[in-house]
N, C-alpha and C positions, 0 to 999 in steps of 0.2 A: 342435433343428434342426441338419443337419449344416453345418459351416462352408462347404462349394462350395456349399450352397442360399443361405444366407444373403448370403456373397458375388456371388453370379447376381442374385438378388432385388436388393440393395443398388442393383451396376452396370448392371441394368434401366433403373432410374428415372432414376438422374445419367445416363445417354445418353440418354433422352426428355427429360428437361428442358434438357440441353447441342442437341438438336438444337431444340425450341423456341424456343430463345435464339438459335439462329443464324437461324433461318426469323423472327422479329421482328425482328431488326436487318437481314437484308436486304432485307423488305419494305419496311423505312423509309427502307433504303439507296437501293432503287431505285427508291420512288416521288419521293422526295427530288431525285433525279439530274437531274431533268426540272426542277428551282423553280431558275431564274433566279437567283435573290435565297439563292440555298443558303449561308449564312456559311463563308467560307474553303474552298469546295469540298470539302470533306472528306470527302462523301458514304459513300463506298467505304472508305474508309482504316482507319475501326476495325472496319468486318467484318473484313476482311483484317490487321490488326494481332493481334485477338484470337482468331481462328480462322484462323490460319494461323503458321510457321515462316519464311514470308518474309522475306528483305533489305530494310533503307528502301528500298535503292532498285528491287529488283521489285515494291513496294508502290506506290512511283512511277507507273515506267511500266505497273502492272494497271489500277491508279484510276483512271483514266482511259478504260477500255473496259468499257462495261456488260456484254456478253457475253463478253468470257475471266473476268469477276470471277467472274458468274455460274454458270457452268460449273468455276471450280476452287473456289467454294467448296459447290456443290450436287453436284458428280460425280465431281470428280476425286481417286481413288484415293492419289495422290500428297501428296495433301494428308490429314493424320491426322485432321483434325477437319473435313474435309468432310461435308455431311449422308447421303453416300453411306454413307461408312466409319462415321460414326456409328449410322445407321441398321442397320448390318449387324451392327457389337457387339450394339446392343439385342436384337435380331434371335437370336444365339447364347447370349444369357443369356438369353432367353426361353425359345426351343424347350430348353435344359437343365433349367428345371424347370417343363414343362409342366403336372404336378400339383401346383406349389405356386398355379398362377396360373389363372384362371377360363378359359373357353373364349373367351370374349369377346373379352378380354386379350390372348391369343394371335392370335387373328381380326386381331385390330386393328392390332398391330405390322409381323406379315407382311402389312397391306393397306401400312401405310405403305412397308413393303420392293419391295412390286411396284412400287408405284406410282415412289419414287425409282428402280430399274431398270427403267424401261417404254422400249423400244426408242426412241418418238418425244421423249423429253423431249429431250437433246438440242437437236434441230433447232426446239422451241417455244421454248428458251429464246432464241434467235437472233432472234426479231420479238414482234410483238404480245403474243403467249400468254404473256412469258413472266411478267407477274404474273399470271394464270392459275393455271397451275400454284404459285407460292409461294403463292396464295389457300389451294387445292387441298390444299398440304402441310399449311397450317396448320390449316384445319378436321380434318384426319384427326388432327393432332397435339392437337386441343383435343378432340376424339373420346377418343382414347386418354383423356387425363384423364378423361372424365365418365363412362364405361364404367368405366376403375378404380377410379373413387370409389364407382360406383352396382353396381357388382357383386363386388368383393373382401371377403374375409370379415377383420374386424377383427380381428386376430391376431399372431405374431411377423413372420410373411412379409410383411405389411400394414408392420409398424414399420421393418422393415428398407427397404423401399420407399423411406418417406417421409424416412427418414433420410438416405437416396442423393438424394433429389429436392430435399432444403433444404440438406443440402453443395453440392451442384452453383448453387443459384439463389444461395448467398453469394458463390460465388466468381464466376459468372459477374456478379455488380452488382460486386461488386468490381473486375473489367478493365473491365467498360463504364466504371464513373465513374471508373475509372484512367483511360481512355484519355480521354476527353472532357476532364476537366479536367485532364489532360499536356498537349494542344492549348493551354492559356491558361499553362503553367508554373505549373499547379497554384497559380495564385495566384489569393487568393479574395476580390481588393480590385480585379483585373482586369477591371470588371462587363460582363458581355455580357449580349444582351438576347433576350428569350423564345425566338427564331428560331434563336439560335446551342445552346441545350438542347433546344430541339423535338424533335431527331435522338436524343437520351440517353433524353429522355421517352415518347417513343413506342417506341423499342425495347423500354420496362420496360412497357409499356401501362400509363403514368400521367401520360399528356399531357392529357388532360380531367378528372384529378383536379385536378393541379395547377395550371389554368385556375379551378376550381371554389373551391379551397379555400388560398392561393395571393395575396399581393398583385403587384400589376403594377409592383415595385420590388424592386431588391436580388435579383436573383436569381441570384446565383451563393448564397448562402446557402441561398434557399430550396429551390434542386431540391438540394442537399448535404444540406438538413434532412430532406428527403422520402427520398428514396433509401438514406439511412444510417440516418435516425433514425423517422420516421412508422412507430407502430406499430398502421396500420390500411390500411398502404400493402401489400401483398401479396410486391411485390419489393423492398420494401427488407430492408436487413441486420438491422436491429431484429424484424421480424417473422421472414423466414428463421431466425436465430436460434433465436427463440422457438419455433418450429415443431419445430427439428429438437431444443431441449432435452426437449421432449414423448417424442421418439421414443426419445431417447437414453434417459433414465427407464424407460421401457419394456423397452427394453431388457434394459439391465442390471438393473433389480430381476425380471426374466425368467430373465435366464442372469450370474447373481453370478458370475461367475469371475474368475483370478488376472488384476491389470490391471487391471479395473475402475474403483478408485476413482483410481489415474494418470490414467487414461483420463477420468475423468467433470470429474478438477481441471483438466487441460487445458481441455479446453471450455470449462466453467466461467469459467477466466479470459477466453477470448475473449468467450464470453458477456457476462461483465461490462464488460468493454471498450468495447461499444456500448452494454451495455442502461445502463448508469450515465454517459455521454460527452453532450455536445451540441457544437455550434459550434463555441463558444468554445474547448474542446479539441482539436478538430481545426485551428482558426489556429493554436494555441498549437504543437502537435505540426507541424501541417504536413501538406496533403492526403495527398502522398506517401508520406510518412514513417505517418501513420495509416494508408494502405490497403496498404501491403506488412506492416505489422505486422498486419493482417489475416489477409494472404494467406499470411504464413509460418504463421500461428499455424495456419489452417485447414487449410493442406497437414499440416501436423505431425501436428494431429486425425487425418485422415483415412487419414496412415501407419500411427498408435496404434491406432485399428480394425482396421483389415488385420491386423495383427500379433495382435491379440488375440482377434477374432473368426473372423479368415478362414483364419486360418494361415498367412500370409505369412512367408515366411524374414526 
């Protein structure tokens, strides 16, 4: 497979799953905005922390206006990780390898492209309509999944997919639980109570897991046990992980070339990081101090591909 295919395929997937992730966290943002009893108003503040470039303090004064939050994190061009602009990359790594990807596939992406450029959004996002519409996004974005899963042919272009889709869902758990547990100074003796993670849990859609399976104490532990470590939890790092060690396998015992095994010891270590860590190692380490050594590790992964696979200078 030539490297711009593999590359397009890759960045497909990490921009459907980075705009997923922001269409979940503002649904919870702004259905959230409206509960009285919201712990430390916070609502707004990690959409716009982790999907945007903004200043604390135009982070300030946005959080507080449901329709400019709205509007510059759903449209506005100015912003890099708006669901506009994101939608627009997937959009251009698609239509580029239209015959690595089903018709379906294609269908589907450009519905979600019309649909974020549709003359009225806008002006719906300004009243009632406007969870509507983020309803709207998100079944077209849960679409896109079920059509790729139910119509893609299991192959290199398939691996490379999945592999762009579980790099994107680490790093994107990794700022959500950054941000939320920054809000306490990442301190995990600090106990807040199911209301003040409601907002983290439901952005990951695992607020009625963690209801279910979950005791009703100590829960600064337990949504950190869920999120990092539950390996039947879908967005935690433990699973993500594992997910993408599958694809990476593939990969490489695919296409053996120079790099490879650099390439696979990296991971590997991140891998292990989690998949061997509990708790107790993360107090001892420190939330922070754990999840930037994550995040560096991941970013570094993800430059080591590029370079390897994509042709990156």
């Amino acid at each position: 497979m030539l490297s711009r295919i593999a590359d397009s395929l890759f960045w497909l997937h990490r921009y459907m799953e980075r705009a997923d992730g922001l269409l979940r966290l503002m649904k919870t943002s702004y259905i959230l905005s409206f509960d009285k009893v919201q712990v430390n108003s916070i609502t707004w503040e990690p959409a716009l922390k982790i999907f945007t470039a903004l200043s604390e303090e135009e982070i300030e004064s946005l959080k507080k206006d449901d329709t400019a939050a709205l509007n510059y994190l759903l449209l506005d061009t100015a912003n890099y990780n708006s669901l506009k602009v994101i939608i627009t990359k997937a959009r251009e790594n698609a239509r580029g390898v239209q015959d690595q990807i089903t018709k379906e596939v294609w269908e589907q992406v450009n519905h979600l492209y019309h649909l974020i450029n549709h003359p009225s959004i806008s002006e719906k996002l300004s009243g009632p309509d406007a969870i509507v519409v983020i309803d709207t996004l998100i079944n077209s974005s849960d679409q896109f999944c079920g059509i790729t899963d139910s119509t893609m042919p299991r192959g290199l272009g398939w691996n490379y997919m999945n592999l762009g889709k579980f790099t994107e869902r680490c790093l994107l758990t990794v700022e959500m639980t950054d941000t939320f547990f920054d809000s306490i100074g990442c301190n995990m003796e600090d106990e807040q109570d199911i209301l003040y993670w409601r907002s983290l849990l439901l952005a990951l859609s695992g607020y009625e897991l963690h209801l279910k399976n979950y005791s009703n104490f100590n829960h600064n532990c337990n949504v950190a046990q869920q999120v990092l470590f539950d390996k039947n939890f879908p967005r935690s790092l433990h699973y993500a992980l594992e997910r993408a060690n599958k694809y990476l396998i593939e990969i490489t015992d695919s296409c053996p070339i120079e790099g490879t095994a650099a390439l696979y010891r990296t991971f590997g270590r991140l891998h292990s990081y989690v998949k061997f860590a509990d708790i107790s190692i993360v107090k001892e380490t420190g939330m922070e101090d754990y999840l930037q050594h994550i995040r560096k590790e991941m970013n570094e992964f993800s430059r080591m591909l590029g370079q390897i696979y994509f042709s990156y200078a």
